[in-house]
C-alpha positions as CSV (number, residue, x, y, z in Angstrom):
1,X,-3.8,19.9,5.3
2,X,-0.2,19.8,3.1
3,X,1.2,23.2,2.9
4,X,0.8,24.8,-0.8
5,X,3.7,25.2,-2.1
6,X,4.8,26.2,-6.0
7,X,6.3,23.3,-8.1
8,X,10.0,23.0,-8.4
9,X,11.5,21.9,-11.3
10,X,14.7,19.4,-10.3
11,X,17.2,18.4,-12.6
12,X,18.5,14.8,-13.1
13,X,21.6,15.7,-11.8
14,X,20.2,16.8,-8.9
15,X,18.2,13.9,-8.5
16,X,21.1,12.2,-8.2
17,X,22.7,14.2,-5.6
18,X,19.8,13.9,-3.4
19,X,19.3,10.3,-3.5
20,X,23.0,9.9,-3.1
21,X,23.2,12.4,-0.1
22,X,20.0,10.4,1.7
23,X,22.0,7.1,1.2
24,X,24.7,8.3,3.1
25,X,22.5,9.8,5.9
26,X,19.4,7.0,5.9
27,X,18.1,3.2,5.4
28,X,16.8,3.9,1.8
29,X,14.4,1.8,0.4
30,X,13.2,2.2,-3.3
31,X,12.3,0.8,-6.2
32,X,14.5,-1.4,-8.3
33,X,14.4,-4.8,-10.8
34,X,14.5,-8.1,-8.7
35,X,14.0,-11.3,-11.4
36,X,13.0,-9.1,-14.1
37,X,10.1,-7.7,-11.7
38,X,9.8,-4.5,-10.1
39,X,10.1,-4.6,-6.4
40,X,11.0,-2.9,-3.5
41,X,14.4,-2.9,-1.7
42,X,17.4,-1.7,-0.1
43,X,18.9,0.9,-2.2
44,X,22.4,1.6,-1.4
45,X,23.7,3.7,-4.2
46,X,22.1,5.9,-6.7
47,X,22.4,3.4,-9.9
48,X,20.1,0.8,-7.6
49,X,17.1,2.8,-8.0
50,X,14.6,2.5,-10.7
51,X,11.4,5.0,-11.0
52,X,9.0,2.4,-12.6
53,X,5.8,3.5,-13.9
54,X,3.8,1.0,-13.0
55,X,2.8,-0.8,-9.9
56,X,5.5,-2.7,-7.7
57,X,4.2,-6.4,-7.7
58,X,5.0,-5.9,-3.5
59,X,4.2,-2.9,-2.0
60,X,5.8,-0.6,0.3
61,X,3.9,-1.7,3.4
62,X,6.1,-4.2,4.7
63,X,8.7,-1.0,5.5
64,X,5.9,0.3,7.8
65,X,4.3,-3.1,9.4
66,X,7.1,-5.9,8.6
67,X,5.6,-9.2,8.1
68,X,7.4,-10.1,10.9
69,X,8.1,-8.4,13.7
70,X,9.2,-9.0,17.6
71,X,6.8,-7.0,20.0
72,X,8.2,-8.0,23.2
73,X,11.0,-10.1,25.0
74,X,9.8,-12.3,28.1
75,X,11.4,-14.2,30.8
76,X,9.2,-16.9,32.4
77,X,11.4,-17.1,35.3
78,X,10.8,-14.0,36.4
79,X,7.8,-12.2,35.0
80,X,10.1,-9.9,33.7
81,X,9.3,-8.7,29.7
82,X,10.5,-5.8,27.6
83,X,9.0,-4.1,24.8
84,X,10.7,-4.3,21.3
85,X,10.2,-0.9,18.9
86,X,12.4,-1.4,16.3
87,X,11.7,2.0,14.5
88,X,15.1,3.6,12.4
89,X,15.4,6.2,10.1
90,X,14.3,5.5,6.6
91,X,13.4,6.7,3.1
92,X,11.4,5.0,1.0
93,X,11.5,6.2,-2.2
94,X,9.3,5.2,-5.7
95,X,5.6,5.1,-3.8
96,X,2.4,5.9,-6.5
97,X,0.0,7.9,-5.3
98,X,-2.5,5.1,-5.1
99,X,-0.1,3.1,-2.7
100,X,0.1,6.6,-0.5
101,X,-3.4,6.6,-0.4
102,X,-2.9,2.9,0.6
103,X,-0.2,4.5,3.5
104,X,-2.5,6.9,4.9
105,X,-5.4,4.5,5.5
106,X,-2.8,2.3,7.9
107,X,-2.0,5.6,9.6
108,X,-5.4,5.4,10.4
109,X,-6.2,2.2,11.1
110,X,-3.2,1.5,13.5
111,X,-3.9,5.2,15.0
112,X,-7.5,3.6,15.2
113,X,-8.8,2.4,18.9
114,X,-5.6,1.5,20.8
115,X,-2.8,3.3,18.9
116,X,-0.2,0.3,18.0
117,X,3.4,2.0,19.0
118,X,5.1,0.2,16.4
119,X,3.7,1.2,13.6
120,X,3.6,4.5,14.6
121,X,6.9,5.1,15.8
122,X,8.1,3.8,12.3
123,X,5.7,5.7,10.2
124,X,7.0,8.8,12.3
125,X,10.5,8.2,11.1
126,X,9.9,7.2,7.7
127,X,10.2,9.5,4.8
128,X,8.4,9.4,1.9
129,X,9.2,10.4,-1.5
130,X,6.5,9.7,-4.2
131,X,6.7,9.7,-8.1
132,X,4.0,9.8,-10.9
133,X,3.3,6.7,-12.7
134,X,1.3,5.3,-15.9
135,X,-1.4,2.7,-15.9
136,X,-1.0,-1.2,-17.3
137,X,-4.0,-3.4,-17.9
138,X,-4.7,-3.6,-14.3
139,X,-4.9,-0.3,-12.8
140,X,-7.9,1.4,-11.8
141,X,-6.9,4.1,-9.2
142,X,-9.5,6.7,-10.9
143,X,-12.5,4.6,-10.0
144,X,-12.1,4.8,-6.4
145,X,-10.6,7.9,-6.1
146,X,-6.8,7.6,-5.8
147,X,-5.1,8.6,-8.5
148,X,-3.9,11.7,-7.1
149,X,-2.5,12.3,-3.6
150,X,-2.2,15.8,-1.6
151,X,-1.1,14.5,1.4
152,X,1.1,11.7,3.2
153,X,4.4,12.2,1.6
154,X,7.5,14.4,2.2
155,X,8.4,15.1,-1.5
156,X,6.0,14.1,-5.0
157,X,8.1,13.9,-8.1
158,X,6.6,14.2,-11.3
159,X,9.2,13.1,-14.2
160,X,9.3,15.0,-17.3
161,X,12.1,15.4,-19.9
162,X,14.7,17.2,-18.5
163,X,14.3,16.2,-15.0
164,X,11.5,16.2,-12.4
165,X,8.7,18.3,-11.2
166,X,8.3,18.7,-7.4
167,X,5.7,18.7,-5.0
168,X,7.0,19.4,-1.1
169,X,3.8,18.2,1.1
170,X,5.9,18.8,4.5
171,X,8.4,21.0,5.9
172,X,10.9,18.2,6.4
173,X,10.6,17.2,2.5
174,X,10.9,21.2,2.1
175,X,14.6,20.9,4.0
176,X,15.1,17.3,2.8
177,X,14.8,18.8,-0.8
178,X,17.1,22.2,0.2
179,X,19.7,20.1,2.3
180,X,20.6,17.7,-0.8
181,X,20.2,19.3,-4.2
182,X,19.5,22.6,-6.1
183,X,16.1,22.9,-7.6
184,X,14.2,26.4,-8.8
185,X,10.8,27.3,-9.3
186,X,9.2,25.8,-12.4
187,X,8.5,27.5,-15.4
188,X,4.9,27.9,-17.0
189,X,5.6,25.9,-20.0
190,X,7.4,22.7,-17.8
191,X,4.2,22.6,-16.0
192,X,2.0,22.6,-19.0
193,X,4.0,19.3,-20.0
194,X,3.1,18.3,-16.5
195,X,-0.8,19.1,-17.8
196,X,-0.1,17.0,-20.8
197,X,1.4,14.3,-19.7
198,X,-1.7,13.7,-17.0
199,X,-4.1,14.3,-19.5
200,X,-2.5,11.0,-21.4
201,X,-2.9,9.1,-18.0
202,X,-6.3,10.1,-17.7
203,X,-7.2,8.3,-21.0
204,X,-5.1,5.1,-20.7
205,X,-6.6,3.1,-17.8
206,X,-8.3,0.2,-19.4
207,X,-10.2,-1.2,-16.2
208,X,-12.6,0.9,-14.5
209,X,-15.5,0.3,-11.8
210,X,-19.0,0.9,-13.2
211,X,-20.2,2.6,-10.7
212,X,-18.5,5.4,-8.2
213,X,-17.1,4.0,-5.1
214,X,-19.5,5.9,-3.2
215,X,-21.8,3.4,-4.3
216,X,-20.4,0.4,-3.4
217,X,-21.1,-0.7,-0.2
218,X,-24.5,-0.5,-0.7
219,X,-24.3,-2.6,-3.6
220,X,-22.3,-5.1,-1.6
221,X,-24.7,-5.2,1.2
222,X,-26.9,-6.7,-1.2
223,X,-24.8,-9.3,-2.7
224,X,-24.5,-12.2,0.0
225,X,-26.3,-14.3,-2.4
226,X,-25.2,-13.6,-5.3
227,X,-24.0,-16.6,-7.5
228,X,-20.6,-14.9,-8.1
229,X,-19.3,-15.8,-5.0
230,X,-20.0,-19.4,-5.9
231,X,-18.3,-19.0,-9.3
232,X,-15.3,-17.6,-7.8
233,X,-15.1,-19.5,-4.7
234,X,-14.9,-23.1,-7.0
235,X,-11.3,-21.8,-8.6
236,X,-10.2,-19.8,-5.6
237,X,-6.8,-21.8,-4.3
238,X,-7.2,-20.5,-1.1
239,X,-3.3,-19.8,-1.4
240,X,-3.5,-16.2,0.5
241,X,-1.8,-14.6,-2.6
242,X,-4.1,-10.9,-2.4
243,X,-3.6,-10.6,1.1
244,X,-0.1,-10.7,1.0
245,X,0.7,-8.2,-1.7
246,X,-2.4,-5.7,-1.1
247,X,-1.1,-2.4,0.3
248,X,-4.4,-2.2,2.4
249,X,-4.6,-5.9,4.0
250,X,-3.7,-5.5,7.6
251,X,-4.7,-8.6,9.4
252,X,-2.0,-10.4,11.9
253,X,-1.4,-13.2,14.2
254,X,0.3,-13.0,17.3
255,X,2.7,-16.2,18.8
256,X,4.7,-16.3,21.8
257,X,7.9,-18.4,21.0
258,X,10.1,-19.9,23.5
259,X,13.8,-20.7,23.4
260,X,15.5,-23.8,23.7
261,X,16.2,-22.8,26.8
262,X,12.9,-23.0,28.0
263,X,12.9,-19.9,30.1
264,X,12.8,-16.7,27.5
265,X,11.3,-16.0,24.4
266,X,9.7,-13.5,22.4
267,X,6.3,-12.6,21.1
268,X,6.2,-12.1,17.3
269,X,3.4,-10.2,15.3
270,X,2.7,-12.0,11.5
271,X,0.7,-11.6,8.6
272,X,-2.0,-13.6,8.2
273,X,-4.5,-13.4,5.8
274,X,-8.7,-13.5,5.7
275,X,-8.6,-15.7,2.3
276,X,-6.7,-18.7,4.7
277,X,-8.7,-21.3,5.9
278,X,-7.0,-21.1,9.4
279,X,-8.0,-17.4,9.6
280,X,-11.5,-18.3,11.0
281,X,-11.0,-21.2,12.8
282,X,-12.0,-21.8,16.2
283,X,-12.0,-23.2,19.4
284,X,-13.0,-26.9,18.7
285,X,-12.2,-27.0,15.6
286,X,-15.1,-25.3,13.6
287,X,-14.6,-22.9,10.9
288,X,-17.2,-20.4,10.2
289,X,-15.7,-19.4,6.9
290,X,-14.6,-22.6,5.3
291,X,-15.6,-22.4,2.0
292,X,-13.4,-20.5,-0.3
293,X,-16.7,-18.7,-1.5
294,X,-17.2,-17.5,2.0
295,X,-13.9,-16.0,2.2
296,X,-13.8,-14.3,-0.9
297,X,-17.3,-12.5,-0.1
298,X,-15.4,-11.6,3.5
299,X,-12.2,-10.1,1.7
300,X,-14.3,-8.0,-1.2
301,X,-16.9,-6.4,1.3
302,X,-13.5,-5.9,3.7
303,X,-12.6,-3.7,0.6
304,X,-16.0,-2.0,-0.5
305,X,-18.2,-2.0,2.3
306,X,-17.0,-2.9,6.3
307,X,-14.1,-0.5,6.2
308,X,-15.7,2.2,4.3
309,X,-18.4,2.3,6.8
310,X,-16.0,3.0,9.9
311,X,-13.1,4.9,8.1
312,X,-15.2,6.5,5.2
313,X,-12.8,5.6,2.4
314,X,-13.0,2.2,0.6
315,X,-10.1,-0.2,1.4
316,X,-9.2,-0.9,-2.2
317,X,-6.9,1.4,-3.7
318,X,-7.1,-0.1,-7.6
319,X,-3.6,-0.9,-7.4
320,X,-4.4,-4.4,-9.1
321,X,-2.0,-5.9,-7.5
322,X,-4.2,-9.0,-6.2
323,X,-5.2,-9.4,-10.3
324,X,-1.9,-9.9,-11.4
325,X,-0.9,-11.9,-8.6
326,X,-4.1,-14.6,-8.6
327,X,-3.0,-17.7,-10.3
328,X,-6.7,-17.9,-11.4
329,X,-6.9,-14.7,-13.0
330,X,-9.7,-13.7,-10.0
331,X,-10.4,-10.0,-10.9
332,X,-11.5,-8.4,-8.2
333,X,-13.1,-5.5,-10.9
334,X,-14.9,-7.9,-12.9
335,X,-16.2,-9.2,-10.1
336,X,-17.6,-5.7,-8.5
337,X,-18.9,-5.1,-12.2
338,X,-20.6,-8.2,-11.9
339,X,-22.3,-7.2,-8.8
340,X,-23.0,-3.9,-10.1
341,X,-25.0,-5.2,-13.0
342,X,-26.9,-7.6,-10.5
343,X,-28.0,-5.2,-8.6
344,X,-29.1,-2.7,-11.0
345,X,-30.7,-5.2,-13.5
346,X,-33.6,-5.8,-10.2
């Protein structure tokens, strides 16, 4: 469990200071405007940084498991090969509790079976500094459970007029927090603005789950047939879109690549995604998920059902990121809603 520690109140000035002092002692990553959009990237002075309230359209993930990444270096001369861990220090800074949640699930996962050394070793020298948000259209982190976090960062800042409020969850955010700026224990009425300010949140999320996420993968279980899938699955591009900005979506390919000079190369980790129709191709040529409806079903019960059977916890975070990225307006809530009412109208 996070040590319990009293709120903090940290001025803006202060703010400052500390992201200014980590920039000069860390790879910072944070959030900041790339096109218009928020996004993630390399923050290298204090003015780059933007605490957005809602979701990244990219999340944080790729700082932890790259989309590409060199796992070894080989020489087919000699046998000889070399592991690559490429894991420096670095901040990432501007993380919602919901893509936290989203973090601490690929702890697990890569902890899972066989421990995979490079995501661990990076995750182990990765800090994390959190910040409150507010909902858009899309967001429905309440419904399965993630709209508050208690564990998985280093510091939790919760902005309210005159600066921040915040929450240490380890010792190294603790000295992190003492090392760079000046904060002091907040007062009873700053944390009753904290209070109000949360209870606005709570009554702003326009989508929502109709059932609790408990629920769900029993109600999945019993959907194979349902004609959703079908409805979906005929405007479904197949174009990978969800996979690559879900926070949760963990699925790779491994490739050995040569050099021109025939002798050494390297073997390379990449995303790949379950909505692809070369994810479940096989030997010979046949394809056990080719329809886009079949693939769809695969990715939705990944979410709701397979994983929350093994790791107790479902897989979607209600980020919404895959809604506002699918060129189709696929909604992967309407689409549990749908399944929902199936189920309970039999």
């Amino acid at each position: 469990m996070p040590p319990v520690t009293p709120m903090r109140f940290l001025a803006k000035a202060g703010w400052s200071r500390l992201v200014s002092g980590l920039v000069e002692d860390y790879l910072v990553y944070g959030t900041v405007k790339k096109d218009g959009f928020p996004a993630y990237g390399r923050i290298t002075n204090v003015r780059d940084l933007i605490l957005f309230q809602t979701p990244t359209h990219l999340s944080a993930k790729e700082f932890l498991f790259p989309q590409r990444e060199t796992l070894l270096k080989f020489n087919m001369e000699d046998g000889g090969h070399e592991p690559v861990v490429d894991a420096p220090a670095q901040v990432i800074i501007g993380m919602h509790s919901c893509d936290i949640h989203a973090m601490n699930l690929m702890d697990v996962v890569f902890a899972y079976g066989t421990p995979d050394a490079n995501y661990l070793a990076r995750r182990a020298n990765t800090i994390v500094i959190g910040t409150d948000c507010f909902p858009d259209q899309y967001c429905f982190c309440p419904s399965v459970g993630t709209d508050k976090v208690n564990e998985g960062f280093d510091l939790y800042l919760h902005p309210i007029k005159k600066g921040f409020l915040v929450r240490t969850g380890t010792e190294r955010g603790g000295a992190i927090l003492k090392k760079y700026a000046s904060s002091r224990q907040a007062t009873a009425s700053e944390e009753r603005e904290l209070k109000a300010l949360d209870k606005r949140k709570e009554g702003s999320f326009v989508t929502k789950l109709d059932a609790p996420h408990t629920e769900l993968p029993a109600i999945y279980a019993q959907s194979d047939n349902s004609p959703v899938w079908d409805k979906i699955g005929a405007i479904c591009y197949g174009c990978g879109s969800c996979n690559n900005v879900c926070p949760t979506c963990y699925c790779f390919d491994v490739k050995d690549e040569v050099k021109p000079d025939l002798r050494t190369g390297e073997r390379v980790r990449v995303w790949d995604g379950c909505t692809l129709e070369e994810f479940s191709l096989v030997a010979g040529g046949h394809n056990f998920r080719r329809p886009r409806s079949a693939r769809l079903r695969h990715r939705m019960n990944r979410k709701f059902r397979y994983l929350a059977g093994v790791f107790n916890a479902p897989f979607c975070v209600g980020c919404g990121r895959c809604i506002r990225t699918c060129l189709v307006r696929i909604n992967i809530a309407e689409v549990t809603n749908e399944l929902i009412r199936e189920y309970r109208s039999r």
